[in-house]
ROPANU-311939 format. One line per 3 residues: number of its first residue (from 1); their letters; for each residue x, y, z of C-alpha. Coordinates in nm, 3 decimals. Each point is the difference from the previous one (the first is absolute). Layout:
NUM	A	X Y Z; ...
//
This chain:
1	XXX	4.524 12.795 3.376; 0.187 0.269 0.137; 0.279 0.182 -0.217
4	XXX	0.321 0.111 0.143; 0.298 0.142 -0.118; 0.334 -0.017 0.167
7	XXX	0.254 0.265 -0.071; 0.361 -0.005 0.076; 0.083 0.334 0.190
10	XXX	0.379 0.066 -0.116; 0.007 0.081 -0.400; -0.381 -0.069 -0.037
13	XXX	-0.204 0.278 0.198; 0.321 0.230 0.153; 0.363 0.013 -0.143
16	XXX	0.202 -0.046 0.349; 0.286 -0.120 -0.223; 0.160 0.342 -0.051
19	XXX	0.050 0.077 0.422; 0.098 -0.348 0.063; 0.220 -0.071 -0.271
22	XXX	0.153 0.338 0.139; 0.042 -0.090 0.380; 0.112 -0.343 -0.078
25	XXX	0.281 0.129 -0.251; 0.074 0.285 0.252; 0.031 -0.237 0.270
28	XXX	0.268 -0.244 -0.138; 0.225 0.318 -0.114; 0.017 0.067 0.359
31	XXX	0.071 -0.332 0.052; 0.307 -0.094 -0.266; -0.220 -0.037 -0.296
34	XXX	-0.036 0.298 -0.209; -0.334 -0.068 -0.205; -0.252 0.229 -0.177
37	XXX	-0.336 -0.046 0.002; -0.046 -0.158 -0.322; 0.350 -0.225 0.103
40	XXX	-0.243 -0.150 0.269; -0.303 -0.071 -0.211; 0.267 -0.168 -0.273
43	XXX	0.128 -0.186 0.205; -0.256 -0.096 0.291; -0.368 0.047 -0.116
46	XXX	-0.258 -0.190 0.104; 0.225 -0.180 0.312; -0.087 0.021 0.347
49	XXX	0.228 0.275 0.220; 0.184 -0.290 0.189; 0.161 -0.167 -0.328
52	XXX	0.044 0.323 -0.142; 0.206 0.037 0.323; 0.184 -0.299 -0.030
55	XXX	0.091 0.079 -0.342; 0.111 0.332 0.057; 0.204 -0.155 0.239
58	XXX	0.170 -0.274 -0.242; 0.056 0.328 -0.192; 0.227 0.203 0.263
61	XXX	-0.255 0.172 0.198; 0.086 -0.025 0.385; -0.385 0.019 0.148
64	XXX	-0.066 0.043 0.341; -0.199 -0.268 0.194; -0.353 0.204 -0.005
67	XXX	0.060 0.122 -0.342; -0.331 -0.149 -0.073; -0.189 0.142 0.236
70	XXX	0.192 0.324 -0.083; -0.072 0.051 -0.371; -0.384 -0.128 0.055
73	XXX	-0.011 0.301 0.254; 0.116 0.201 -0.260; -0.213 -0.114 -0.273
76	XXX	-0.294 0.054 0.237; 0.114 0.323 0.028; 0.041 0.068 -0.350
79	XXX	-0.399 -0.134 -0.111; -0.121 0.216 0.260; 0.172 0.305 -0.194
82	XXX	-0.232 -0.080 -0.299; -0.014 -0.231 -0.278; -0.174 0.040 -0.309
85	XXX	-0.334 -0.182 -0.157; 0.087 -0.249 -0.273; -0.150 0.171 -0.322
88	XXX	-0.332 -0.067 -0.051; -0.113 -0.229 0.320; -0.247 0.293 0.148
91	XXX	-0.180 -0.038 -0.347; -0.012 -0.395 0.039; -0.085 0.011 0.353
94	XXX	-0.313 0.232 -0.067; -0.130 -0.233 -0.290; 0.058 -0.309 0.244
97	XXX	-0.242 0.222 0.201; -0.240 0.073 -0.198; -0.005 -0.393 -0.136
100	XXX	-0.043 -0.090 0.394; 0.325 -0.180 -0.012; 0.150 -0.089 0.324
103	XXX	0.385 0.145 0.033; 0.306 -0.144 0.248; 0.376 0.054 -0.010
106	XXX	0.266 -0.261 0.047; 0.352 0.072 0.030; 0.310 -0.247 0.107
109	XXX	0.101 0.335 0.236; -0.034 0.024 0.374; -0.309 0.156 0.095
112	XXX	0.157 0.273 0.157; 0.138 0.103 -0.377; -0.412 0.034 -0.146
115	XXX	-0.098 0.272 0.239; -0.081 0.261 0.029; 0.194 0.086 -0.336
118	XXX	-0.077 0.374 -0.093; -0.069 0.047 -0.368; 0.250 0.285 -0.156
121	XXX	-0.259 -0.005 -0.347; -0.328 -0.031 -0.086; -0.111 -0.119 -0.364
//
C-alpha cells in the first residue's frame, strides 16, 4: 500500500494570501471600489476571481473586460516577489521523508499561479 499525502498549497505549505489579498484589493480601488486587503478576504475568501468580479461589480466597481486576466497577471507577479512558508510545513515535510511518505500538492488555482513561487522565509 502506498501512502500519500496531499497538501493544499495556499494557507497549508506557503501563505500567498497576504500579496493576493493585496493586488486584488488594490485592483478594485483603481477600479471604483476602494477595499483593503482584509475588506477582500471579509468579504470574498475562498471564491473564484470571476465571481469575486461579478460581485465587485454588483457593488459599484466599473471593471474592464480583461480585468481577469489583468489582476491574475498581477498576482503572478506578486508570488514571484516571494511568499512565505506556512509555519512549520519544512518540519512536516522532512518527517514525511524520513517515514517514506509520498508528497503532492493540489490547489483549485491555475497552474500558472503554483510556479515557480520564490520562498521570502525559511523555517
Amino acid at each position: 500500500m502506498t501512502k500519500l499525502v496531499i497538501f493544499d498549497c495556499d494557507g497549508v505549505l506557503i501563505d500567498s494570501e497576504p500579496p493576493t489579498l493585496r493586488v486584488i484589493a488594490d485592483s478594485l480601488t483603481r477600479y471604483g471600489l476602494a477595499m483593503q486587503p482584509e475588506d477582500v478576504a471579509a468579504q470574498f475568501t475562498g471564491g473564484a476571481l470571476m465571481d469575486l468580479g461579478i460581485a465587485a461589480t454588483a457593488l459599484g466597481a466599473t471593471l474592464p473586460d480583461d480585468w481577469l486576466t489583468q489582476t491574475y497577471d498581477e498576482m503572478f507577479m506578486a508570488l514571484r516577489e516571494g511568499v512565505a512558508l506556512i509555519d512549520g510545513i519544512l518540519p512536516l515535510l522532512d518527517k514525511l521523508d524520513t517515514a517514506g511518505i509520498a508528497k503532492a500538492i493540489a490547489s483549485n488555482g491555475p497552474m500558472e499561479k503554483m510556479g515557480p513561487i520564490y520562498l521570502t522565509s525559511q523555517n
